[in-house]
N, C-alpha and C positions, 0 to 999 in steps of 0.2 A: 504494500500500500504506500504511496506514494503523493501527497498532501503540495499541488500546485499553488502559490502563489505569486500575486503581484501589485503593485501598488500603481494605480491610475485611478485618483479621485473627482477628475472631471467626466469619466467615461461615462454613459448608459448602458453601456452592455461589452461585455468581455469574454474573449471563447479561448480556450486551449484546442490546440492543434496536435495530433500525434500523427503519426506515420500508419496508414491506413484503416483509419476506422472515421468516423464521425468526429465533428466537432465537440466539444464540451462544452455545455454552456456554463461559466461563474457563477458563483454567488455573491453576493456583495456584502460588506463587513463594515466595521467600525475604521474608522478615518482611513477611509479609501482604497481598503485591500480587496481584493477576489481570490475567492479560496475556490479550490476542487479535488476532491481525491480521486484518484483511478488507483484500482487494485494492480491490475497486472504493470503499470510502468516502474521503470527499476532505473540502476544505473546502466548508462549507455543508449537510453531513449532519448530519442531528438526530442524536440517539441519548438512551440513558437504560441504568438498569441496574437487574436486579431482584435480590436480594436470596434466598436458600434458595431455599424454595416460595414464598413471599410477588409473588403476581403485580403488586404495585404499581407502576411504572414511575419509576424518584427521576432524578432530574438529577445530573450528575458533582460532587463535591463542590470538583472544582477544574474547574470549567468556565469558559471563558473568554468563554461567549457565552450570555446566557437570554431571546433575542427575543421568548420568549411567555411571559414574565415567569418569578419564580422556582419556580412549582411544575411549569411544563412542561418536556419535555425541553430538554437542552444542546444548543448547534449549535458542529461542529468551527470553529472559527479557528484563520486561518494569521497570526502576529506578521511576518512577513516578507514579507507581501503588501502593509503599506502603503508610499505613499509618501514618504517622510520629509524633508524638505527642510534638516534643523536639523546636518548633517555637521560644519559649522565651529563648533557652539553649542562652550561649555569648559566652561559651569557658570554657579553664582554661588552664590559661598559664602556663608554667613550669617553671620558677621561683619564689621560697617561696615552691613549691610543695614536694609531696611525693611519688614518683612511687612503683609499687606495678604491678611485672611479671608474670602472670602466661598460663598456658598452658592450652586449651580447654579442650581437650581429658582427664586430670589426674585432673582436680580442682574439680569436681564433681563426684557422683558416675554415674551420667549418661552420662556425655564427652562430652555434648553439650553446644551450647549456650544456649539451657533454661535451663539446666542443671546451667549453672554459675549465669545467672542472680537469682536464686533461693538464691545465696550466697551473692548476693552485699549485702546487710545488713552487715554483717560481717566488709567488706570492708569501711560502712562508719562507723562505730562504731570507727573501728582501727583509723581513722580517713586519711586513703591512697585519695589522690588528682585524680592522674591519673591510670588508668590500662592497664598494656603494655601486648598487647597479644602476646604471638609467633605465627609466620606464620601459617594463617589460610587457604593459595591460595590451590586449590586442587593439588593433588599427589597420588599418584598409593597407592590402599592398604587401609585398615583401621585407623591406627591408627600409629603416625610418629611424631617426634619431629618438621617436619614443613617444615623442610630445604632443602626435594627434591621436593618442588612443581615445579610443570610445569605446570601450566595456573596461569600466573599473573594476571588476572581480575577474576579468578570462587573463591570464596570462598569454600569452601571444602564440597560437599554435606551430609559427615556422621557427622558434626559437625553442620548441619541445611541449610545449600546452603546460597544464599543471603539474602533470609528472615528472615535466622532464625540469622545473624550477623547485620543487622538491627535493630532487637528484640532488641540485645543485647546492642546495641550502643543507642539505644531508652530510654532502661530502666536502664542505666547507668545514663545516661541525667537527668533524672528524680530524683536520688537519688543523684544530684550535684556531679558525678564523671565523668572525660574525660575519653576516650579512645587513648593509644598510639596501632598503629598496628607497628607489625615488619615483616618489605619485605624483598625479597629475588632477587637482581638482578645482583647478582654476577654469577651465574651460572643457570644452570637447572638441573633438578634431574633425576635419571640413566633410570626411566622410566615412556612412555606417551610424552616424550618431541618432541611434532612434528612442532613446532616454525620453528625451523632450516630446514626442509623442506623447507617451505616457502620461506626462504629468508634467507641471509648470517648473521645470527644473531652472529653467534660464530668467533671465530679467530682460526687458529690453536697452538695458543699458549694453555697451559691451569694452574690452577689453581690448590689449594691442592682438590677440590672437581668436575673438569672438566674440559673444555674448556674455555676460557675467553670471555666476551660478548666482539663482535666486536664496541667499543664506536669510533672508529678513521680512522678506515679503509673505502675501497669503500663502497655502503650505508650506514653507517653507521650515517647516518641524519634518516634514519626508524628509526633502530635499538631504536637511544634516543631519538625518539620521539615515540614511544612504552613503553619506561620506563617512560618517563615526562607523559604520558597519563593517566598510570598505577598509578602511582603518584596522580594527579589530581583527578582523580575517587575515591580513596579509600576518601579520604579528602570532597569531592563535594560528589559523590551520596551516599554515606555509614556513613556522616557525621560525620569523626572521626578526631580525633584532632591533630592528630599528626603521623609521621611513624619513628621507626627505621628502618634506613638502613642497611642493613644487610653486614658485611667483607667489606667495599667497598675498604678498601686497596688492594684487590684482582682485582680491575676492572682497570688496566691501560689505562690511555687516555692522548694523546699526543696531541691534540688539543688546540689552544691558549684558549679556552674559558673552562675550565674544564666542565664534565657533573655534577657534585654538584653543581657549580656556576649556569648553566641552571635551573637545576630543584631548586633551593634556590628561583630565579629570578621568576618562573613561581608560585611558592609557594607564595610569596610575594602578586601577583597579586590577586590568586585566595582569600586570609584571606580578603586581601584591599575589594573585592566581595562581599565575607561574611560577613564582618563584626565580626570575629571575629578570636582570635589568632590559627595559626598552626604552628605545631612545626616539625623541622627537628634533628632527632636525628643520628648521625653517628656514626656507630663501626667499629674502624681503630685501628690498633697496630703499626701507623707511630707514634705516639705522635710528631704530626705538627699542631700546636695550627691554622694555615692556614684556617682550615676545617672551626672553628667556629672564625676565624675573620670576623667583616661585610666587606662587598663587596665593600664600602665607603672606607676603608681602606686597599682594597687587598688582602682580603681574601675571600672564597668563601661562607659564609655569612650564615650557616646552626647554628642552635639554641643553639646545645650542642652535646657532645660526651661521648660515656662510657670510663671511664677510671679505664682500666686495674691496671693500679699502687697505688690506691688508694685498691683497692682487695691485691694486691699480699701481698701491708706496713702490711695491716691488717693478712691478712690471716696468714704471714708466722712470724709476729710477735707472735699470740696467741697461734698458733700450735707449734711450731717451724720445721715446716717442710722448707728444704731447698733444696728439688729435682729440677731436669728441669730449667725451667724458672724461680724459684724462687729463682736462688743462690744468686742472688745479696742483694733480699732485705733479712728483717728479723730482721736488727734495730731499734732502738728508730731513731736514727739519720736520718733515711733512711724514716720514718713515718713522722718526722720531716719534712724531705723537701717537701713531699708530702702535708701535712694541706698546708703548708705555700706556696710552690707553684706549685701545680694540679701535675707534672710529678716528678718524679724520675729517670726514664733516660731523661734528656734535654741536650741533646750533650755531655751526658756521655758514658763511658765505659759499654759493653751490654757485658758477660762474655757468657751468653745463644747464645746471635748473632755472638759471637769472631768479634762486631766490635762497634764504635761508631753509639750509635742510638738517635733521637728524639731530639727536640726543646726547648730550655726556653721561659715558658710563661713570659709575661709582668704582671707580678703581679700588675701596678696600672691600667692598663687599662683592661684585662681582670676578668669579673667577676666568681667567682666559680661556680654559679649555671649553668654557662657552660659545666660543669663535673658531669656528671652521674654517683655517686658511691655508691658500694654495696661492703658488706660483703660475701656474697653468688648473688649468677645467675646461669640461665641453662647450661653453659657452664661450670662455675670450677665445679660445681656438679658433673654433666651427664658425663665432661670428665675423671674421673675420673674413675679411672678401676671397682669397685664397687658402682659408683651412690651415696657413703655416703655424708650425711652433715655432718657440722663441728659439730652441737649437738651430730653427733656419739662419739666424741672422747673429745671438749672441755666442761670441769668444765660449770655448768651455772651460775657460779662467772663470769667465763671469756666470757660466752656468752652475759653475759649481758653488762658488760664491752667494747666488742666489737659492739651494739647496739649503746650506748652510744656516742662511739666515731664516729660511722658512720653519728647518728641524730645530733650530736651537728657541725661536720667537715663543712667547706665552699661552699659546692659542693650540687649537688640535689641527696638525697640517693635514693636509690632503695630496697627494699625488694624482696624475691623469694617467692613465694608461700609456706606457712606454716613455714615459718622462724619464724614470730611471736610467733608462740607458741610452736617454739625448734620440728616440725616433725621429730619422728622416722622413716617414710617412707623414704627412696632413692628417689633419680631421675636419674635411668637407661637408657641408651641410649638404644631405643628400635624403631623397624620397623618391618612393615606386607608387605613385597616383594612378592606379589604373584607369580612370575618367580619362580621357584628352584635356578636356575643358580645365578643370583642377592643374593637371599637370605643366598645361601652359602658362596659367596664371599664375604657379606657384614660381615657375623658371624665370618669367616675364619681371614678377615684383624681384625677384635677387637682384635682377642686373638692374632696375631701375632703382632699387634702393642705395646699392653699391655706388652707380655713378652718380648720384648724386651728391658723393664725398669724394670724386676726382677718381673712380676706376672705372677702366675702360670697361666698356659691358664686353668686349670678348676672353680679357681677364677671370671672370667670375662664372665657375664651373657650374653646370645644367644639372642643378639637381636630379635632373627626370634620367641622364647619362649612367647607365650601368658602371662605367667607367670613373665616376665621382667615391660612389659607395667602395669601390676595389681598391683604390688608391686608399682608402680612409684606413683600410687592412693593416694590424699592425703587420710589422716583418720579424719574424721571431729567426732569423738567420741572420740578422744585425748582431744579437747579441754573441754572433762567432770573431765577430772584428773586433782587433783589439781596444780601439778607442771608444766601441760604446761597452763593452764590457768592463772596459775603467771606469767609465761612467755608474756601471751596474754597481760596480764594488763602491764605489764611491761611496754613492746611496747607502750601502748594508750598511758598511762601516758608521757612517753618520747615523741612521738609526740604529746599530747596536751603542753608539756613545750615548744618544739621547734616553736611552731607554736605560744605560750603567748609570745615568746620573742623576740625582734626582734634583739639582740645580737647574735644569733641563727640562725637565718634564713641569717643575713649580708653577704652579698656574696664577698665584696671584701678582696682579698687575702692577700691583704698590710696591712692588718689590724689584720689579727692573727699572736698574739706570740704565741710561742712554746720552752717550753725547758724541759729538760728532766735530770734524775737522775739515781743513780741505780734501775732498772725495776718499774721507776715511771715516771711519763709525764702530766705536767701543762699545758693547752691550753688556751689564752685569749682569749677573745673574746667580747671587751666592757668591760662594768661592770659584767659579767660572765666568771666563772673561772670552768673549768673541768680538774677534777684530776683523775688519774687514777692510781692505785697499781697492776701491773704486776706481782707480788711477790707472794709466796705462805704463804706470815707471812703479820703480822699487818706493816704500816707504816708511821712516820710523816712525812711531807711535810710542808714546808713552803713556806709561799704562800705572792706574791707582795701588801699586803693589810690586811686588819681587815676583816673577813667574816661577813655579817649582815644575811646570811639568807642559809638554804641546802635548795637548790630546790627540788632536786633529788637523792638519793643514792639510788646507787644499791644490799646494801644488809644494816641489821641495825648494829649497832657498832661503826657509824663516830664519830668523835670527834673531837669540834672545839677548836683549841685553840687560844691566841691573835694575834698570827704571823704562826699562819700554822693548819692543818687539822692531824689527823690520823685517816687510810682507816684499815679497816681489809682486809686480804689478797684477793687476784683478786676481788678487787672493783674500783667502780666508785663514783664520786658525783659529782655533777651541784652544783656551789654554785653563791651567788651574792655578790657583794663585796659594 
């Protein structure tokens, strides 16, 4: 016996659809459910449900399974059919951690989940804690950065369906690494999205990627309770540790109870269940330290957030690139405020917004491993008109140097996939739109958004090109050449110091100095000192102390003296005092 439901509270009439027999007609419930049992359907039965008179046949809107992709019907699954081998796992919390992002479709050359778990080896060598996957929910098409899914509960069936992101979460488990997943509940993607059929999921307001989810409006107690469900599940039956949330600066909600605070609240519950840590990670470009205050104290109580300003200090320091959103930063000064406290704009002057943006964190009471920060991520990559890394253009003095400063900084780093060993591959923003229409439009706006910042539109690679997604591949035959394999070791090494030292790992932000020189930059940290030579020549520094020991440098040449160090040019060193 098998108990159908679904939730469409504006409908008159709702039918279930099975694979050869008669429709079913609903029954209609209390705030706007339709229930129906049928005896004989089990797991592995399709079904689908039609709407009034409208004979269209939509897929469950919380379906757990779309084997014939997102517009055919849903097929039942049982969560409790797999086999799970991870009983003893307890977690891994994200602070003291190392995350480590990558994408199903490009980490392997086979694009799946067995495809990846064939690489965690790799993964625990580097010595990476957690593994943040991008959106794996199914979406129209083959192969997609993630971000148009439209069934929040199916996992994507050309990357293995449910089973095959259980595998993966399984044999993670096993090699003592978490898995972070990253959701998508800001929007839905251009196509397959038949949610909103159902029920007034959307607002007519809309977003840079759509219509805005309805969190405040009439039902809109389904709505976030569809998200909170979604939520719960990925955590509870897919046993993963943790979810980024994906733009949620995008989801306005004007409700006393914010829906972060809900879902933080319901989070809370479900770990207390389990027994063991989940983590909520947010990606907001409000810099409103709000997000990750606990709830005890007024804020809405999620674990950590990426922050952007800790990329831009880095990025537009090494580079010196200083387009778009980068004008502001780009100094020592400007890096400065950042180590020392998470934001850079905190009620400053935003030159890219032409207005005052973001908040001062409390530097003694918030801790840094609050702040999720990276060198690289899918975003400054892929948005970038040609998909390059910064290995395309910076010195691997300065790549290293910029490692350095990420592993040693207050905050919980994150790596991109093949960062570690300097990939020459791109990450392309790439889609398989099966539509025409979509697919031209989606090619059409690249190049006209691109040139509209000085690149040439034949520059900027065709999404829709099989040959975008291929190039995005990493190349795991790199790591045979010597020079990114010193890169690899590089990496270990720096993360097995951060992880020996707990001067390293210290999270709170009251407690790093910072001060800085011409194109040089001291950071304390305890009885550890990192120094760093921005310069293209050799330089001394003098340093608050007698050195007793070089942990770490990143190329050879240092040189200790009684009151200070000399770096050869774009280097780093860890030292202990």
């Amino acid at each position: 016996m098998t108990e159908f439901t679904v939730w469409a509270p504006e409908a008159a009439r709702v039918r279930l659809r099975l694979p050869g027999v008669a429709d079913h007609e609903m029954r209609p419930g209390r705030s706007g459910w339709w229930r129906v049992e049928v005896p004989d359907a089990g797991p592995g039965t399709d079904y689908a449900f039609l709407l009034d008179d409208d004979e269209q046949a939509l897929p469950d809107p919380r379906s757990a399974w779309q084997p014939a992709g997102v517009h055919g019907p849903s097929r039942l699954y049982s969560h409790a059919a797999f086999d799970w081998t991870d009983a003893a796992w307890t977690g891994r919390q994200l602070p003291g951690s190392v995350l480590y992002e990558l994408h199903i479709g490009t980490f392997s050359p086979e694009g799946t989940f067995d495809g990846a778990i064939a690489r965690l080896d790799h993964l625990v060598d580097l010595g990476v804690d957690l593994v943040e996957l991008l959106p794996v929910n199914a979406f129209n098409g083959e192969h997609n950065w993630g971000y148009d899914g439209v069934c929040w509960y199916a996992p994507h069936e050309p990357y293995g369906g449910p089973d095959g992101l259980k595998r993966f979460v399984d044999a993670a488990h096993a090699k003592g690494l978490g898995v972070i997943l990253d959701v998508v509940y800001n929007h839905f993607g251009p196509s397959g999205a038949y949610a909103p059929r159902f029920a007034p999921y959307l607002t007519e307001q809309s977003n840079t990627w759509g219509r805005t989810v309805n969190l405040d409006g009439p039902h809109s107690d389904g709505v976030r309770r569809y998200i909170v469900d979604s939520v719960l599940m990925w955590l509870r039956d897919y046993h993963v540790d943790g979810l980024r949330l994906d733009a949620v600066h995008a989801m306005p909600d004007g409700r006393a109870t914010h829906w972060l605070e809900e879902v933080a609240t319901e989070v809370e519950a479900l770990s207390t269940h389990l027994g063991r840590p989940l983590s909520l990670i947010a990606e907001s470009d409000l810099n409103d330290p709000t997000l990750i205050t606990p709830r005890e104290a007024g804020g809405y109580g999620l674990h950590a957030q990426w922050n952007d300003d800790a990329h831009h200090a880095l990025h537009t320091l090494l580079t010196g690139e200083r387009q778009g959103y980068y004008g502001d930063f780009g100094s020592l000064e400007c890096l400065t405020d950042v180590l020392t406290g998470a934001f850079f704009h905190a009620g400053t002057w935003s030159s890219f917004r032409n207005r005052s943006h973001g908040r001062p964190v409390d530097r003694q009471r918030t801790p840094g491993h609050r702040f999720v920060a990276y060198l690289q991520n899918h975003d400054q990559i892929g948005n970038r008109a040609t998909g390059d890394r910064i290995s395309a253009t910076l010195s691997p003095g300065l790549l290293r140097v910029g490692a350095t400063l990420l592993m040693t900084a207050p905050f919980t780093p994150m790596l991109f996939m093949g960062e570690e060993w300097a990939a020459t591959t791109p990450w392309q923003f790439f889609t398989s739109h099966p539509e025409p229409e979509l697919a031209t439009a989606v090619a059409t706006g690249r190049r006209r958004e691109f040139a509209a910042h000085g690149w040439p539109e034949g520059d900027v690679p065709d999404p829709q090109d099989p040959q975008t997604f291929l190039r995005s591949r990493l190349d795991w035959a790199e790591l045979d050449k010597p020079e990114h394999r010193e890169m690899y070791e590089f990496h270990r090494r720096l993360i097995t110091l951060r992880r020996s030292r707990a001067d390293l790992s210290d999270p709170r932000l009251h407690r790093v100095e910072v001060r800085h020189g011409d194109q040089f930059l001291v950071m304390r940290r305890g009885s550890t000192l990192v120094v760093a030579n921005l310069a293209d020549r050799p330089q001394r520094v003098n340093l608050p102390g007698v050195v007793r020991r070089v942990l770490l440098a990143t190329s050879e040449g240092v040189t200790v003296m009684r009151d200070g160090i000399e770096l050869p040019a774009e280097s780093a060193a860890i030292v202990s005092l």
